[in-house]
N, CA, C and O atoms as a GROMACS GRO file, in nm:
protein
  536
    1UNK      N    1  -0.004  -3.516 -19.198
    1UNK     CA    2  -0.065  -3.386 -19.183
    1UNK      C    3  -0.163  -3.384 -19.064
    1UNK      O    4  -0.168  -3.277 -19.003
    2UNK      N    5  -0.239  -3.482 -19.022
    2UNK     CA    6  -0.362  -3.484 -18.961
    2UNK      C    7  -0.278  -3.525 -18.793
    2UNK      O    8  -0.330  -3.498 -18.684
    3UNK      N    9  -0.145  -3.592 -18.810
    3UNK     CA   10  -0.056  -3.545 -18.678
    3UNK      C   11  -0.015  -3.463 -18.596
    3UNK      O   12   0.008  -3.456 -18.475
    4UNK      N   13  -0.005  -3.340 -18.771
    4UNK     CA   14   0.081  -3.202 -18.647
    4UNK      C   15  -0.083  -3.137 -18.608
    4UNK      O   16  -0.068  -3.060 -18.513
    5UNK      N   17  -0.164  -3.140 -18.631
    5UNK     CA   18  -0.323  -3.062 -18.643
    5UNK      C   19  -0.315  -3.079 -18.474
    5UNK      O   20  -0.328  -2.990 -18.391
    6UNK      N   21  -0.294  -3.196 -18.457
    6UNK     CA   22  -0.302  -3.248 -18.290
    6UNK      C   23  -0.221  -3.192 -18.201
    6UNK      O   24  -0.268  -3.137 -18.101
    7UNK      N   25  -0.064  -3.198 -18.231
    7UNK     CA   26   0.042  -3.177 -18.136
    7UNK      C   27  -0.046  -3.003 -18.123
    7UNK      O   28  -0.079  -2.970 -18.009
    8UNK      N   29  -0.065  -2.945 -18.191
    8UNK     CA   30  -0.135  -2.734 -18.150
    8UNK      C   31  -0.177  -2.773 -18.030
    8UNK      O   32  -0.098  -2.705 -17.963
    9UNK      N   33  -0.233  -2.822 -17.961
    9UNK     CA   34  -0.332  -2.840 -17.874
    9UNK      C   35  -0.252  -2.793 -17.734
    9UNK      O   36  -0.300  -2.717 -17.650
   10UNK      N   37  -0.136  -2.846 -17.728
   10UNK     CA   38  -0.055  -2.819 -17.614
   10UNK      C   39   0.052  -2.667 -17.637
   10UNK      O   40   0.112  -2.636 -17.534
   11UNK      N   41   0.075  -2.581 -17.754
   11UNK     CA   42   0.101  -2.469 -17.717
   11UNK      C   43  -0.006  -2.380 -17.696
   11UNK      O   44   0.002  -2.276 -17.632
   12UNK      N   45  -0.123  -2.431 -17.762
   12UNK     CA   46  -0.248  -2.298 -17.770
   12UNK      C   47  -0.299  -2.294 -17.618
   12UNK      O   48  -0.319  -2.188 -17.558
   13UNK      N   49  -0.322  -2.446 -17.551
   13UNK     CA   50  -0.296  -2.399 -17.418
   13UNK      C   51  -0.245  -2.339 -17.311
   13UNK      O   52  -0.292  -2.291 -17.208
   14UNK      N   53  -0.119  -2.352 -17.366
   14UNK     CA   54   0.028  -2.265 -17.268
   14UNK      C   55  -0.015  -2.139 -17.287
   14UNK      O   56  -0.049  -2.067 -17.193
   15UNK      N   57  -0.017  -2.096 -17.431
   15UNK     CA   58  -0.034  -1.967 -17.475
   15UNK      C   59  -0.176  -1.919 -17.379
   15UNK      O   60  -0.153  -1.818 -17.313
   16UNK      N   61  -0.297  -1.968 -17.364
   16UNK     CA   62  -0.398  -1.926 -17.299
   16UNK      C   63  -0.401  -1.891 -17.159
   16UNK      O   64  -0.472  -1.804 -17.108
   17UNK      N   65  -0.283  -2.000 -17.074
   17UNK     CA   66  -0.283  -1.985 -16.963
   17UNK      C   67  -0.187  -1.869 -16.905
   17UNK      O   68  -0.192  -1.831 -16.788
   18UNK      N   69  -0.065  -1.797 -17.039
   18UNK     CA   70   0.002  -1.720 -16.969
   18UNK      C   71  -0.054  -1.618 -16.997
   18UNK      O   72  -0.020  -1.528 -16.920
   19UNK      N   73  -0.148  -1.577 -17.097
   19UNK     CA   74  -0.232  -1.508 -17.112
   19UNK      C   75  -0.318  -1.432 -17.000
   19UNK      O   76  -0.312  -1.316 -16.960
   20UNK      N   77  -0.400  -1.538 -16.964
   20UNK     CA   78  -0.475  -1.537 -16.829
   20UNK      C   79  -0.407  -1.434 -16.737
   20UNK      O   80  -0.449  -1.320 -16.716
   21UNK      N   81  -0.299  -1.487 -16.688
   21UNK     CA   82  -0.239  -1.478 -16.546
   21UNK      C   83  -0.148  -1.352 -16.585
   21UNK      O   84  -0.084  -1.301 -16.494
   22UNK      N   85  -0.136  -1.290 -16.740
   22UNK     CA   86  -0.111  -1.144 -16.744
   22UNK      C   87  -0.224  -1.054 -16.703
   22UNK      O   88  -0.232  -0.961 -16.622
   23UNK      N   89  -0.326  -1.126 -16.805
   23UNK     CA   90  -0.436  -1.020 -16.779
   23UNK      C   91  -0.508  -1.047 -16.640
   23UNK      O   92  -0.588  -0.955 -16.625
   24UNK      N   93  -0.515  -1.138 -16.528
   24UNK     CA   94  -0.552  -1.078 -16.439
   24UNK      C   95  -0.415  -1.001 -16.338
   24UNK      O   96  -0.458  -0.926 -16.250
   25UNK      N   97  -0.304  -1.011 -16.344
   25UNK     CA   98  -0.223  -0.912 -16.292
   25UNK      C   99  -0.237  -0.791 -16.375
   25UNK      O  100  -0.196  -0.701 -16.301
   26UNK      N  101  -0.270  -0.744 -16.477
   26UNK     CA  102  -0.293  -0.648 -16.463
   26UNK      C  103  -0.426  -0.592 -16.489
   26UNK      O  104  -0.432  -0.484 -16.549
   27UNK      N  105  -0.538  -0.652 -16.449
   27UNK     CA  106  -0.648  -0.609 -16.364
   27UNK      C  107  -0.623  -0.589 -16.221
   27UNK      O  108  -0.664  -0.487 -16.166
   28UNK      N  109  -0.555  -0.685 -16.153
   28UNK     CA  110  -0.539  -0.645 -16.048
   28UNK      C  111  -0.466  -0.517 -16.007
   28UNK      O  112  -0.490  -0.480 -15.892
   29UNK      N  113  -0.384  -0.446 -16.079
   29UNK     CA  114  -0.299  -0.329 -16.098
   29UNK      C  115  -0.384  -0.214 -16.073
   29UNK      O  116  -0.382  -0.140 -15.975
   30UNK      N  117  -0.462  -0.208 -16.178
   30UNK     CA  118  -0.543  -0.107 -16.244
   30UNK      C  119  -0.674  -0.098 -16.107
   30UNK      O  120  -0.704   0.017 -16.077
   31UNK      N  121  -0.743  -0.203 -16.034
   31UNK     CA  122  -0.808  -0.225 -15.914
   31UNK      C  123  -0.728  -0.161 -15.814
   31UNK      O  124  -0.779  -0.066 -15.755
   32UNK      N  125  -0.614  -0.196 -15.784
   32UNK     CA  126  -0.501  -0.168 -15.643
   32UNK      C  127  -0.524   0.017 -15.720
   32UNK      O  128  -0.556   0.111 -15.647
   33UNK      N  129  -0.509   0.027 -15.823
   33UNK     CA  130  -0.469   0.168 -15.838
   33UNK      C  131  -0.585   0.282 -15.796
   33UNK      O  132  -0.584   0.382 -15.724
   34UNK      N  133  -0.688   0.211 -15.879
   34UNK     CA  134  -0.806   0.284 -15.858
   34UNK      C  135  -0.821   0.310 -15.696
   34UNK      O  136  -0.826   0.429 -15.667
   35UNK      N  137  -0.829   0.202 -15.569
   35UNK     CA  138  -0.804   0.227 -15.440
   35UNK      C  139  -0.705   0.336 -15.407
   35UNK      O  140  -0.723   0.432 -15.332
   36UNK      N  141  -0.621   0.310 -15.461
   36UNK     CA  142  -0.483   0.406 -15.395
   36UNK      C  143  -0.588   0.534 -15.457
   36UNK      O  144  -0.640   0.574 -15.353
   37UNK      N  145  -0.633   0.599 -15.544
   37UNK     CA  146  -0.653   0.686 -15.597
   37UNK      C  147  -0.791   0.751 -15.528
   37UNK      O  148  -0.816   0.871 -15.518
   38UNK      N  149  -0.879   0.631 -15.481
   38UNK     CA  150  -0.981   0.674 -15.373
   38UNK      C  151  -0.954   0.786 -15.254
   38UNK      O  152  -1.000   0.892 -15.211
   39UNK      N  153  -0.825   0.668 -15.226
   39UNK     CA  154  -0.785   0.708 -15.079
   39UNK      C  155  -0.761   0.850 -15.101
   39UNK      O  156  -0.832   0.937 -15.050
   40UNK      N  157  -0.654   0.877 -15.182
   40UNK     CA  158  -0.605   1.009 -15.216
   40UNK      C  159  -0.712   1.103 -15.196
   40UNK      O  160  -0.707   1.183 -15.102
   41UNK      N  161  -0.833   1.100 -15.297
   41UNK     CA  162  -0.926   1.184 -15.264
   41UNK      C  163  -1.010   1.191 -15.134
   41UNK      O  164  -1.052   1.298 -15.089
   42UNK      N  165  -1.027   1.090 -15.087
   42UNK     CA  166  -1.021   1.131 -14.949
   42UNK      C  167  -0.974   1.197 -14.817
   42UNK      O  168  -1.024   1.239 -14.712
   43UNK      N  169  -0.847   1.185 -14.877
   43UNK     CA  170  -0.728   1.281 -14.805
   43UNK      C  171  -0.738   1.425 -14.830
   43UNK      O  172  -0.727   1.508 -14.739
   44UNK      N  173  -0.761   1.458 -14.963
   44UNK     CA  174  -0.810   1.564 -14.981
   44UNK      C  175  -0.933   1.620 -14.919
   44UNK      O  176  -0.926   1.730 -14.864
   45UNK      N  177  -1.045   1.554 -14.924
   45UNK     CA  178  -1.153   1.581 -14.868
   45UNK      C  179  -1.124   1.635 -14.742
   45UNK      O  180  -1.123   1.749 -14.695
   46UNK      N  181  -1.099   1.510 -14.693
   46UNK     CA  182  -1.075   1.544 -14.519
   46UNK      C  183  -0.980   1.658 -14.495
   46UNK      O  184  -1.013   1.752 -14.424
   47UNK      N  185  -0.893   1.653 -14.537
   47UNK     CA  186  -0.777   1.780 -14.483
   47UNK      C  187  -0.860   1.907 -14.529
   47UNK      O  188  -0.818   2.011 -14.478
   48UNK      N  189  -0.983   1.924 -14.626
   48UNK     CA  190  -0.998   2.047 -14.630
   48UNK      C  191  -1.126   2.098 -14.569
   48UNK      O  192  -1.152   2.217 -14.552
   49UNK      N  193  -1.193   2.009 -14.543
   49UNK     CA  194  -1.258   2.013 -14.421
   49UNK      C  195  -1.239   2.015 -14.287
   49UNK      O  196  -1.284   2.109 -14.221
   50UNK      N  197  -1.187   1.938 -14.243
   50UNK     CA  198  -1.086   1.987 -14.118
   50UNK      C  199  -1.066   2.107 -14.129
   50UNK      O  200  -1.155   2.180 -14.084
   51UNK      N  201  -0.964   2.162 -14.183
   51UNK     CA  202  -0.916   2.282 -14.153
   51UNK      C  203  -1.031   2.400 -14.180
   51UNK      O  204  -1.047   2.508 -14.124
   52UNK      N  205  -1.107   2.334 -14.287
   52UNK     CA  206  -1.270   2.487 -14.248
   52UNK      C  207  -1.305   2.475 -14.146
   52UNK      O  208  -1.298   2.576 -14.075
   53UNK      N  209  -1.358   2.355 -14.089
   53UNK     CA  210  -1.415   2.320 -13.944
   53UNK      C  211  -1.341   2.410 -13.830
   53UNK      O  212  -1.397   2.480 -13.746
   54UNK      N  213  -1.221   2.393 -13.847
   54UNK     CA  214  -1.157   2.452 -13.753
   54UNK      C  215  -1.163   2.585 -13.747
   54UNK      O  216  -1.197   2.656 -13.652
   55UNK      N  217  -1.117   2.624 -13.883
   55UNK     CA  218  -1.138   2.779 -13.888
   55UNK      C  219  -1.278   2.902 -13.848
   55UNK      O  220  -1.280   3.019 -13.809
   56UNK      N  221  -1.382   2.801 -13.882
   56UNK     CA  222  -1.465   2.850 -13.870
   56UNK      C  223  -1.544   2.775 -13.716
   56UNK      O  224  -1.647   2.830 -13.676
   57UNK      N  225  -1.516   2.712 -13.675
   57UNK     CA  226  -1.544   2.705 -13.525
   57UNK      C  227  -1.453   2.749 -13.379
   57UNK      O  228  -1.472   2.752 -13.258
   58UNK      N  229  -1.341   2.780 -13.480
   58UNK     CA  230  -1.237   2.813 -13.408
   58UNK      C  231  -1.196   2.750 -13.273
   58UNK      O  232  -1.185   2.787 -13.156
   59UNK      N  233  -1.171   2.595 -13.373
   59UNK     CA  234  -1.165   2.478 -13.258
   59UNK      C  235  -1.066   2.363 -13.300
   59UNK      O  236  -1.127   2.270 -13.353
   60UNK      N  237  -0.932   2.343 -13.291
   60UNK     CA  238  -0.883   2.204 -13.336
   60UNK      C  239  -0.948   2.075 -13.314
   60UNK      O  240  -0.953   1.969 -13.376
   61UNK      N  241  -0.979   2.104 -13.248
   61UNK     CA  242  -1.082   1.931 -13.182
   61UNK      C  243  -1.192   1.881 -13.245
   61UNK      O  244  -1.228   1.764 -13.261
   62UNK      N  245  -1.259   2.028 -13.295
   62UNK     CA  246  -1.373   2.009 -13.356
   62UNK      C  247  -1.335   1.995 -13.529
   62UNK      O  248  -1.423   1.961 -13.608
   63UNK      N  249  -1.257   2.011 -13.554
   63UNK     CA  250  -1.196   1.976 -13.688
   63UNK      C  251  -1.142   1.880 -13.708
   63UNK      O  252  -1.149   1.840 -13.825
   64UNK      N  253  -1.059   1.793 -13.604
   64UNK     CA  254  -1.002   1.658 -13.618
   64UNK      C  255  -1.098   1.587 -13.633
   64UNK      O  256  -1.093   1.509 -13.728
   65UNK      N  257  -1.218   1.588 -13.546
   65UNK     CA  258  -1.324   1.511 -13.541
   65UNK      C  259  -1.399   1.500 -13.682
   65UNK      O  260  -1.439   1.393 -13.730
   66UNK      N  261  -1.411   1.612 -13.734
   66UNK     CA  262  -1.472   1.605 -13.887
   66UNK      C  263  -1.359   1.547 -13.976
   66UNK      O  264  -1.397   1.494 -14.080
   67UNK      N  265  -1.234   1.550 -13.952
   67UNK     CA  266  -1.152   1.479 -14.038
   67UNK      C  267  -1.194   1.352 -14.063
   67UNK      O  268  -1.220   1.298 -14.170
   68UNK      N  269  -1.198   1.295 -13.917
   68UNK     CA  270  -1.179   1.159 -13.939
   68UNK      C  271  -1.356   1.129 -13.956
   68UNK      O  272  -1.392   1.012 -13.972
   69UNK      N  273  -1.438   1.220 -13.950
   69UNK     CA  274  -1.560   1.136 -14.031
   69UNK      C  275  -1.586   1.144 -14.125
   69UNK      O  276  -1.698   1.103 -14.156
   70UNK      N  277  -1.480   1.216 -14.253
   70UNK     CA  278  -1.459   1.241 -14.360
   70UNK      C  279  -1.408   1.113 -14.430
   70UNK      O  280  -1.446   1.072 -14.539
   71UNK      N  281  -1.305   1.049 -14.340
   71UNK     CA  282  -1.214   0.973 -14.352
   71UNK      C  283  -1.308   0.826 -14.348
   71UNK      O  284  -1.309   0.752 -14.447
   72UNK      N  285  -1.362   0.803 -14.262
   72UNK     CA  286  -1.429   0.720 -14.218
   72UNK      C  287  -1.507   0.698 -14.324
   72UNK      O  288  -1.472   0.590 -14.370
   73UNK      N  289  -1.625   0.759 -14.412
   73UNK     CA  290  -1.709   0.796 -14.501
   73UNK      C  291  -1.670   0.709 -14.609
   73UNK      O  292  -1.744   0.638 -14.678
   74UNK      N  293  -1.539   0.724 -14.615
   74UNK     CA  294  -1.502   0.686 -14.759
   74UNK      C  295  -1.384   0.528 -14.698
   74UNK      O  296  -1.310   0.454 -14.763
   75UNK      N  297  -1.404   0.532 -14.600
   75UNK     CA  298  -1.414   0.362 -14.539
   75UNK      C  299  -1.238   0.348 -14.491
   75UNK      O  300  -1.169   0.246 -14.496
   76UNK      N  301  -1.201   0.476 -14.449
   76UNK     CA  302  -1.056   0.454 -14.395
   76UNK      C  303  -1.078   0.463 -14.243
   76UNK      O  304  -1.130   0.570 -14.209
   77UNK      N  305  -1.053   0.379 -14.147
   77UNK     CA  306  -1.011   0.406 -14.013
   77UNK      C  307  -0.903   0.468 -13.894
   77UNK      O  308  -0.787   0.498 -13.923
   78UNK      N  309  -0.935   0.475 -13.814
   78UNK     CA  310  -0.849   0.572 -13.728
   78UNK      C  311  -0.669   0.489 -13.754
   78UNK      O  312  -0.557   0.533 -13.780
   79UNK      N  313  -0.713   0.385 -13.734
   79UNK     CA  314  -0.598   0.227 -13.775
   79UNK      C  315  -0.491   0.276 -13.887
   79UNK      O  316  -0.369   0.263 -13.872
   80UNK      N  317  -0.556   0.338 -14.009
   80UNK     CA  318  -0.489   0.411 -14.079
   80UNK      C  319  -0.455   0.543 -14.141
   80UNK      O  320  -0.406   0.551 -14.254
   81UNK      N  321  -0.482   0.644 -14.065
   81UNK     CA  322  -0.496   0.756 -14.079
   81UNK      C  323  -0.443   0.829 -13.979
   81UNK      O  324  -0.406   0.761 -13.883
   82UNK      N  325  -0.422   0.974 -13.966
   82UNK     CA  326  -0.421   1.046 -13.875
   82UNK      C  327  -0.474   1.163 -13.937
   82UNK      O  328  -0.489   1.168 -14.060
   83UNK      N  329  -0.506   1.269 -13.855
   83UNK     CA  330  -0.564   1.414 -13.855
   83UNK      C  331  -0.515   1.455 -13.749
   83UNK      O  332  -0.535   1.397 -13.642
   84UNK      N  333  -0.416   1.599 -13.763
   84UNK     CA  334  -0.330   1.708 -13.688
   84UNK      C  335  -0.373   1.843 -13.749
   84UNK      O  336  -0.340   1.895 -13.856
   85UNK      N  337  -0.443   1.877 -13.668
   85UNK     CA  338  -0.452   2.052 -13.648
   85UNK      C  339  -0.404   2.126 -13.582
   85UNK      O  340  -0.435   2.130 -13.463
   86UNK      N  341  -0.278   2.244 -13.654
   86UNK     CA  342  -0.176   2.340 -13.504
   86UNK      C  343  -0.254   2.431 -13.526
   86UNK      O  344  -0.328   2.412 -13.622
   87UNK      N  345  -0.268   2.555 -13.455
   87UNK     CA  346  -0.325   2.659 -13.456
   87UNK      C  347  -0.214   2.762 -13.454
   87UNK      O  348  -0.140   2.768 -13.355
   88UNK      N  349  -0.198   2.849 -13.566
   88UNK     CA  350  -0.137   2.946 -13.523
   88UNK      C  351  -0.149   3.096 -13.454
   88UNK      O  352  -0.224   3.102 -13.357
   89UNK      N  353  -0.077   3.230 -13.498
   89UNK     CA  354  -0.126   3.372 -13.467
   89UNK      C  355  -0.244   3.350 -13.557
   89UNK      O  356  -0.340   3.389 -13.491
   90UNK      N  357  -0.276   3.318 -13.643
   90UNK     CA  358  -0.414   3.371 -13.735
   90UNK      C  359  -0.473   3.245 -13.826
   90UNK      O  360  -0.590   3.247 -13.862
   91UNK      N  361  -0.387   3.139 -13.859
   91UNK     CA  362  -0.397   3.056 -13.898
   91UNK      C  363  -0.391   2.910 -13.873
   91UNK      O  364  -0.283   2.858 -13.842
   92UNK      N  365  -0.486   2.849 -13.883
   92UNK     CA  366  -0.546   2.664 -13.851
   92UNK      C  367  -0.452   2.596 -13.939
   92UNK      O  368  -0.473   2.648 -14.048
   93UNK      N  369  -0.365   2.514 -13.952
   93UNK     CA  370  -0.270   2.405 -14.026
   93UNK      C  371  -0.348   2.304 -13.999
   93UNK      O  372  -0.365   2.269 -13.882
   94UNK      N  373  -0.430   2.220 -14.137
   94UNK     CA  374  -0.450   2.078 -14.116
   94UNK      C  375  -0.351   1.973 -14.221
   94UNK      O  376  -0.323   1.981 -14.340
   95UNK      N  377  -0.328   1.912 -14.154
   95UNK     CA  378  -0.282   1.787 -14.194
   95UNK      C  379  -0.305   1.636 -14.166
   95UNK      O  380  -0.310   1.579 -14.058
   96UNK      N  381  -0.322   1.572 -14.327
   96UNK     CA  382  -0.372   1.432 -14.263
   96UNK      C  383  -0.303   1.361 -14.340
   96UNK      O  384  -0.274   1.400 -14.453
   97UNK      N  385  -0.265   1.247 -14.292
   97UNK     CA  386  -0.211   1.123 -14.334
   97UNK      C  387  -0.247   0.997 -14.351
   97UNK      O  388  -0.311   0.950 -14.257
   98UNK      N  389  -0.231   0.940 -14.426
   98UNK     CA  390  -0.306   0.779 -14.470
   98UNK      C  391  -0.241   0.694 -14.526
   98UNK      O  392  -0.200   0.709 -14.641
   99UNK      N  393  -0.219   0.590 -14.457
   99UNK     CA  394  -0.160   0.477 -14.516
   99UNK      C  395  -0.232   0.367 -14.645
   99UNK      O  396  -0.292   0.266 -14.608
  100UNK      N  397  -0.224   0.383 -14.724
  100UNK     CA  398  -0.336   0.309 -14.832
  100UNK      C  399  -0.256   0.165 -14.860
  100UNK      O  400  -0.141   0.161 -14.905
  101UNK      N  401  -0.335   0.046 -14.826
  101UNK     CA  402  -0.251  -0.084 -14.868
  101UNK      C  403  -0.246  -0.118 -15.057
  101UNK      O  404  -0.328  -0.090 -15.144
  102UNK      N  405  -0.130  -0.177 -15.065
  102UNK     CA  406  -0.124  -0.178 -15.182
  102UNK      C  407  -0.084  -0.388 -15.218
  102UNK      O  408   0.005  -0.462 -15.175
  103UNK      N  409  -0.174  -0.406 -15.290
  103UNK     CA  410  -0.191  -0.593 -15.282
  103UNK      C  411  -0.090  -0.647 -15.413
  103UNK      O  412  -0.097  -0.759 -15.462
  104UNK      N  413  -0.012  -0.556 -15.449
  104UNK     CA  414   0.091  -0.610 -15.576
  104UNK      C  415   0.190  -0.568 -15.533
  104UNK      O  416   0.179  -0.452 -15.495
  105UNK      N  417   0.326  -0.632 -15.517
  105UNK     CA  418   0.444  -0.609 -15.520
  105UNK      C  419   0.487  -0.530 -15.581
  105UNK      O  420   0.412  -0.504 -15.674
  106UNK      N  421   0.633  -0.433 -15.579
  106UNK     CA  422   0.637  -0.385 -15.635
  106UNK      C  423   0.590  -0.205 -15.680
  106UNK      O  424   0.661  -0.110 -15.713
  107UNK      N  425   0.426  -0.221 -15.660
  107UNK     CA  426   0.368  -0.132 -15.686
  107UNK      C  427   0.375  -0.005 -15.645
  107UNK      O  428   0.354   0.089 -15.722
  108UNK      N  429   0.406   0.010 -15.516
  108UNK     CA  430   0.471   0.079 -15.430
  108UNK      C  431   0.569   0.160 -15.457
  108UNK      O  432   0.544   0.276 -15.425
  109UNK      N  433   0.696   0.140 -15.515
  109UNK     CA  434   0.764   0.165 -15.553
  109UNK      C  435   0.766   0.284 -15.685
  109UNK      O  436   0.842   0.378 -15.708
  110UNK      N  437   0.647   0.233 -15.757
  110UNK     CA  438   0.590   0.290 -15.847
  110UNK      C  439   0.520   0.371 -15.850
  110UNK      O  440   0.507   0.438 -15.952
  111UNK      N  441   0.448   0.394 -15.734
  111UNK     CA  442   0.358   0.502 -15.643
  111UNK      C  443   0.489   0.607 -15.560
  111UNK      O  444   0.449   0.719 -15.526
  112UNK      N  445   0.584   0.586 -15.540
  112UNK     CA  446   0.674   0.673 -15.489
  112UNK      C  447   0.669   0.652 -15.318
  112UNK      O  448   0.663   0.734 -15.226
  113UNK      N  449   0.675   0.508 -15.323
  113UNK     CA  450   0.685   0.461 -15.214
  113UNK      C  451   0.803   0.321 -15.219
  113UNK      O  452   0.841   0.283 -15.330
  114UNK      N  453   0.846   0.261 -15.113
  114UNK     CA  454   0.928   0.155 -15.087
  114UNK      C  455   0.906   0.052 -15.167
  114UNK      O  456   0.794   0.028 -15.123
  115UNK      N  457   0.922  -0.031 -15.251
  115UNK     CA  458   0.914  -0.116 -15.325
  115UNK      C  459   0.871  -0.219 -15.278
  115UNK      O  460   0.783  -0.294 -15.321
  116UNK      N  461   0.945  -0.226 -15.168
  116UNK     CA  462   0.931  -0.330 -15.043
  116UNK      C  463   0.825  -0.363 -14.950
  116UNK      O  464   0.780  -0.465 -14.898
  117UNK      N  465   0.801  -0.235 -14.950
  117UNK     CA  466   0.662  -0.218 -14.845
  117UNK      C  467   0.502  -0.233 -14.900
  117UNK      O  468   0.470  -0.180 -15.006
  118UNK      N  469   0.445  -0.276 -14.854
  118UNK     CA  470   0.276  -0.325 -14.873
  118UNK      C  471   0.198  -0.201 -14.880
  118UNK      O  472   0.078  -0.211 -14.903
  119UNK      N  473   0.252  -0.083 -14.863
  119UNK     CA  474   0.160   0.042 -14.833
  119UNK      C  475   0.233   0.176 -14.927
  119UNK      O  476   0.343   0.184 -14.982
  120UNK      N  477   0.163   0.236 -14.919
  120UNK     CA  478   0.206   0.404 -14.956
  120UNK      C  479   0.118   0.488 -14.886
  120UNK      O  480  -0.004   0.500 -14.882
  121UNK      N  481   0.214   0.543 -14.831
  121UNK     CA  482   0.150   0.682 -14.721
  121UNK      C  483   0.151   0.820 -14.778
  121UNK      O  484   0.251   0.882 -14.811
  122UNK      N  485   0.051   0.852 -14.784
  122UNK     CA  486   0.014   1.020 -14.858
  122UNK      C  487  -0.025   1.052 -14.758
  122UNK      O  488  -0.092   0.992 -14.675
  123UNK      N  489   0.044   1.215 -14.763
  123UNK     CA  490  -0.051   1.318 -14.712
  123UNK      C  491  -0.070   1.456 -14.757
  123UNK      O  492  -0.032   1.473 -14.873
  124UNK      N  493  -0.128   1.578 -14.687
  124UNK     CA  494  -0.175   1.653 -14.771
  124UNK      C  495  -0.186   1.752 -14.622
  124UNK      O  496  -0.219   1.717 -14.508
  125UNK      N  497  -0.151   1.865 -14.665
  125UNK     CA  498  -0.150   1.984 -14.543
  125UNK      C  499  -0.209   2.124 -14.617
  125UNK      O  500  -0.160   2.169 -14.720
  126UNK      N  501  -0.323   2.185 -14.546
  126UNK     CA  502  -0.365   2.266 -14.617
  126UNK      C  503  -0.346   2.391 -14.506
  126UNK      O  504  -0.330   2.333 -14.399
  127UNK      N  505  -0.341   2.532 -14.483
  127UNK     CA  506  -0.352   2.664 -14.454
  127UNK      C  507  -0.509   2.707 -14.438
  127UNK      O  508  -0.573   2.742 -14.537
  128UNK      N  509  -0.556   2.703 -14.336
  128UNK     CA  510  -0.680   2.813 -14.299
  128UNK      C  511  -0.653   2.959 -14.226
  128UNK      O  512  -0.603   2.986 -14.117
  129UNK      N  513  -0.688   3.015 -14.298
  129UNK     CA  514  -0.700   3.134 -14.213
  129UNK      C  515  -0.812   3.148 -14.096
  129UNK      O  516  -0.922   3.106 -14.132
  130UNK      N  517  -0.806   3.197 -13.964
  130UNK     CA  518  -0.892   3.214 -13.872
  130UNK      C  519  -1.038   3.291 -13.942
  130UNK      O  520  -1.026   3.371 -14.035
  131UNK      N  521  -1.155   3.261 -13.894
  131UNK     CA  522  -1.253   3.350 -13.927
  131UNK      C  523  -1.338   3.406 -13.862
  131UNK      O  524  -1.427   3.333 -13.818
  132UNK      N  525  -1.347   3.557 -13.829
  132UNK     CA  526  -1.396   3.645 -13.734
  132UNK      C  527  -1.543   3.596 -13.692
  132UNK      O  528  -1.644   3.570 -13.758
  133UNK      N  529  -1.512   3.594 -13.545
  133UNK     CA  530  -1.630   3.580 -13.501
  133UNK      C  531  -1.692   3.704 -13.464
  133UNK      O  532  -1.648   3.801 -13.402
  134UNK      N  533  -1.857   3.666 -13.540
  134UNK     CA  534  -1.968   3.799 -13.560
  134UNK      C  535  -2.062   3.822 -13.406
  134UNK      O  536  -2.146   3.911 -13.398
   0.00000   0.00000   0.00000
């Protein structure tokens, strides 16, 4: 009896270590996600600022520029991002794009991106209307 008490010792370990290495993959999941989910709102931010900026300065340039210090703010660089403002008859189009890295395989895929690929690219295009200058 006081034999098998001993041999436990070597599954309760196994058992602990695959344990482990679930639960930090999926901490690491839930971390990668929360980022991807930053970024997102940042994208938001920025694209809808931009396009007020613009509208109401009635300036593309001057709206890209607030994009990307929107962008910047929340710690994305020019490296991964872009900001495009067209101007139309009456209306400012912003659009921005962001590449967000993603550190789990796989994950990507799951985000509605390449499975394959290290990243997922969102973006987000919003409509300003021009605003009369007083």
């Amino acid at each position: 009896m006081g034999k098998l008490c001993k041999d436990e010792r070597g599954p309760v370990l196994l058992e602990f270590v695959i344990s482990c290495i679930l639960l930090i993959i999926i901490w690491a999941g839930i971390c990668n996600l929360g980022l991807v989910f930053k970024d997102r709102m940042a994208v938001a931010a920025a694209v809808r600022e931009a396009g007020r900026t613009a509208a109401i300065t009635d300036s593309a340039q001057s709206g890209i520029q607030t994009g990307h210090e929107v962008l910047g703010r929340a710690g994305i660089g020019a490296d991964r991002a872009a900001v495009s403002i067209t101007a139309g008859a009456n209306v400012y189009t912003a659009t921005v794009t962001c590449r967000s890295p993603i550190a789990l395989p796989f994950v990507a895929g799951m985000l509605g991106g390449s499975p394959w690929e290290n990243h997922i690219t969102m973006s987000d295009t919003k409509h300003f209307r021009r605003e009369p200058s007083w």
